[in-house]
N, C-alpha and C positions, 0 to 999 in steps of 0.2 A: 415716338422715338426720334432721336437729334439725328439729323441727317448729316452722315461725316461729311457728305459730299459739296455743304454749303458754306464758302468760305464768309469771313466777317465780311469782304470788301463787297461780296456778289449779294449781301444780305442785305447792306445799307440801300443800296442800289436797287433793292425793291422796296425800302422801307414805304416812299410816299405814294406806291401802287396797294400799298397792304393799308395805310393809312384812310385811304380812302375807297375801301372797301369796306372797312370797320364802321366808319361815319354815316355809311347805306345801310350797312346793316343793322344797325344801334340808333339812327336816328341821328346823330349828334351836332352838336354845334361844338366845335375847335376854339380852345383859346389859346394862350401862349404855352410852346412847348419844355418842359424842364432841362437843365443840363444835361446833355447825353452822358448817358452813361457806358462803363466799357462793354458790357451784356445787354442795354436796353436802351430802349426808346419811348418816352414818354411826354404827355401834352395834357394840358388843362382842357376839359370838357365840360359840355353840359347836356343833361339827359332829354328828353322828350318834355318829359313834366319840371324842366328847370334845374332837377336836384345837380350839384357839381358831382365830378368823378374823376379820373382821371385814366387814359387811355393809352396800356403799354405794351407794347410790342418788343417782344423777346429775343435773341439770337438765340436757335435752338442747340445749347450744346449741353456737355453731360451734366455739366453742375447747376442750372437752370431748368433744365429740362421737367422735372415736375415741378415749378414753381405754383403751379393754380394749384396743384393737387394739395399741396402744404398750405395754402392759403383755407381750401375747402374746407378740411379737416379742421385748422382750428377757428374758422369761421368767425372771424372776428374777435376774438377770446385772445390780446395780448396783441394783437394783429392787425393789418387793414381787410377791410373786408372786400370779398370777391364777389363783385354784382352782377357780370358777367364773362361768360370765357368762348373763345374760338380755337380750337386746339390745332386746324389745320393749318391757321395764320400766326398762330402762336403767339395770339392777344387776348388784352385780360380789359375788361373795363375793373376800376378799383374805386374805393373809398378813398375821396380826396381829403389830407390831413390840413388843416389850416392852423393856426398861423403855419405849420410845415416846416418850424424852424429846427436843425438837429437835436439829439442828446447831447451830439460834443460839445456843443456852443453855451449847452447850462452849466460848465466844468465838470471835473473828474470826479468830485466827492458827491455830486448830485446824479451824475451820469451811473457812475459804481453801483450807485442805492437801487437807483431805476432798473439798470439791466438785471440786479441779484433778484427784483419782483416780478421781471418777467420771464424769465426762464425758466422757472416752473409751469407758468402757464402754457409754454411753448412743448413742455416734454412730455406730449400724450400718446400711449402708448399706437403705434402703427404698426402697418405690414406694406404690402402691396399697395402703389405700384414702385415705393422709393427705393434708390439705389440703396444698398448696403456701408455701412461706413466698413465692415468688413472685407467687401470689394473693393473698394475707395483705395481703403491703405495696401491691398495686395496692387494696384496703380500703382502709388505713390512709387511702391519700393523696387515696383519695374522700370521706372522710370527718372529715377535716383541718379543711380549712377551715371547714367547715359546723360542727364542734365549737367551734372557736377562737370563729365568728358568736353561736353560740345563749349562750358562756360570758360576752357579756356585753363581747369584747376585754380581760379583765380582764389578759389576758398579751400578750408582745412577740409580735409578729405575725414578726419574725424566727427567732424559737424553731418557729413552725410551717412556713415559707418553712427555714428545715434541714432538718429532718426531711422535706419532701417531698421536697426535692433530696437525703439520702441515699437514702431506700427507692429513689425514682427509676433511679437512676445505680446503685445496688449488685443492686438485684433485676436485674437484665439483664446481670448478669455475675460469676455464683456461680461456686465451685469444686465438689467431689463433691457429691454430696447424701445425707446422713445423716440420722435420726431428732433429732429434735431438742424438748428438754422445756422451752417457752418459758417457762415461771413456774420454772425451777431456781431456789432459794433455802433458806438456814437453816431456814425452817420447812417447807421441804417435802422434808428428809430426816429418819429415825429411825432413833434407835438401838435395835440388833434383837440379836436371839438370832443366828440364822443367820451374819449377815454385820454387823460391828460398826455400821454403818451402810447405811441402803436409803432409796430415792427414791419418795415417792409424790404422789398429784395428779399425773399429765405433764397437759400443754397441751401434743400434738403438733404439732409442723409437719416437714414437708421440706423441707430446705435446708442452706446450705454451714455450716458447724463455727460461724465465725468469728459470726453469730448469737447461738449457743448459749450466749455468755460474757456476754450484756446483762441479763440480770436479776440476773446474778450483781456486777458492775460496780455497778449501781445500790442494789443492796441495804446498806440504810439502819442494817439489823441488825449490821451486822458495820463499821460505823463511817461517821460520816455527813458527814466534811470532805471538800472538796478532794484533800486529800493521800492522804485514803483511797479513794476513790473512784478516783482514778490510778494509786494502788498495785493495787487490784486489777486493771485494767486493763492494768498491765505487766506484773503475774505470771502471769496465764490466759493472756496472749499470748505469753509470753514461753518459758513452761513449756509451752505446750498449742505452741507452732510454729504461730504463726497470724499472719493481717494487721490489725497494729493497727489502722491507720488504717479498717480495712473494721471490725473489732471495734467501735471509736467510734464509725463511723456508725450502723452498726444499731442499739448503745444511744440514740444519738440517736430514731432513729426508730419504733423501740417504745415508748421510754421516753415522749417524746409520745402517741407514738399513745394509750396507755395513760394518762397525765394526766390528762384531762378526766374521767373514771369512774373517779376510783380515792377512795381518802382517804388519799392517799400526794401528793398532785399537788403540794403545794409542795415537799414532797422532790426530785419528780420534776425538776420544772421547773429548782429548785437545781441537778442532777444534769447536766443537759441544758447549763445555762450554761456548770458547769464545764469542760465536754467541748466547749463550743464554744469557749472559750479555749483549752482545749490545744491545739484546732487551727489558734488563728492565727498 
């Protein structure tokens, strides 16, 4: 469980004691470490018997929090694969992607195709231990308004008054419930040796499919108009057999949700308009 009590600043602060605990304990040899990330910490390694890996260490907070467990589950199937885990230290040895270069970086009409093939692969039915995207959005719409207040009202007070009323109305009447990798985006797939491309960073949740398609929708990388931003949105629905209309909502309401903490948020915001026009 994320411990509320550990702030980001007091976590970095232990990174290179946790760092080198992991390296005792796994054996490893350290190579150059990757761009930090806002949630992680990660370095090229190598194992005992040579193989590379890669070595990350987690900020435990809610939407990280089962990162191994979503890795476990789809075990390499769509994914990088998890070679080993410390749940105490909230590190993961992983499957290093090489060349390692993004989706985003092959363009949008290449990246589009790739992510519509893996998201099947990513949506297998779970339970226990992942949070609920039912839970998720009853967050979200607790914490809405209160964002919208402290931002100042700098945005239409309507844009947050949607997005309550989708999570609202859509979280209380899902379809199956699948694994579901709520940041899927361009740069959170690589290109790998094993499998031409692999999914890494999940932000798990549980819930229905039609979710699964809102960060993909919204992403800015793979073309940032109107026009594109629908486009996506009728080919993942269209190709994946899903409910548009429940698809747009969720982007609605993540996408908010997610606004106010992002450095993405005028994108978002933009994003959000345009998906509330489609809908009138």
């Amino acid at each position: 469980m994320a411990d509320a009590s550990l702030t980001h600043g007091v976590w970095l602060e232990r990174v290179p004691d946790l760092v080198a605990e992991c390296v005792e304990e796994w054996e490893l040899v350290l190579g150059e470490p990757y761009e930090p990330g806002a949630a992680g910490h990660a370095l090229r390694a190598e194992l005992p018997d040579g193989r590379p890996a890669v070595l990350k260490l987690i900020y435990p907070d809610r939407e990280t929090e089962h990162e191994a467990d979503a890795l476990a589950l789809w075990d390499g199937e769509g994914a990088v694969e998890l070679l080993a885990r410390d749940d105490e230290r909230s590190a993961m040895l992983l499957e290093r992607c090489e060349p390692g270069t993004t989706l985003a970086a092959a363009g949008a009409a290449v990246a589009l195709d790739v992510l519509i093939g893996l998201l099947p692969l990513l949506w297998v039915v779970a339970g226990e231990p992942f949070h609920t995207l039912e839970d998720e959005a009853a967050w979200w719409i607790g914490y809405l308004p209160e964002q919208w207040e402290r931002s100042g009202r700098t945005v239409e007070r309507r844009l947050v008054d949607a997005a309550v009323d989708a999570l609202s109305s859509l979280s209380q009447s899902q379809g199956e419930q699948v694994l579901l990798h709520q940041d899927l985006h361009g740069d959170n797939v690589l290109a790998a040796e094993r499998k031409p491309w692999l999914v890494i960073d999940p932000k798990p949740l549980l819930g229905e499919r039609e979710f699964g398609v809102a960060p993909i929708v919204r992403s800015f990388e793979l073309g940032e108009s109107k026009r594109d931003v629908l486009y996506r949105l009728d080919r993942l629905t269209s190709d994946l057999g899903l409910d548009r209309d429940r698809a747009r909502g969720w982007t609605i309401g993540q996408t908010m949700a997610w606004a106010f903490d992002s450095d993405y948020d005028a994108t978002h915001l933009e994003t959000v308009r345009w998906l509330l026009e489609d809908a009138a």
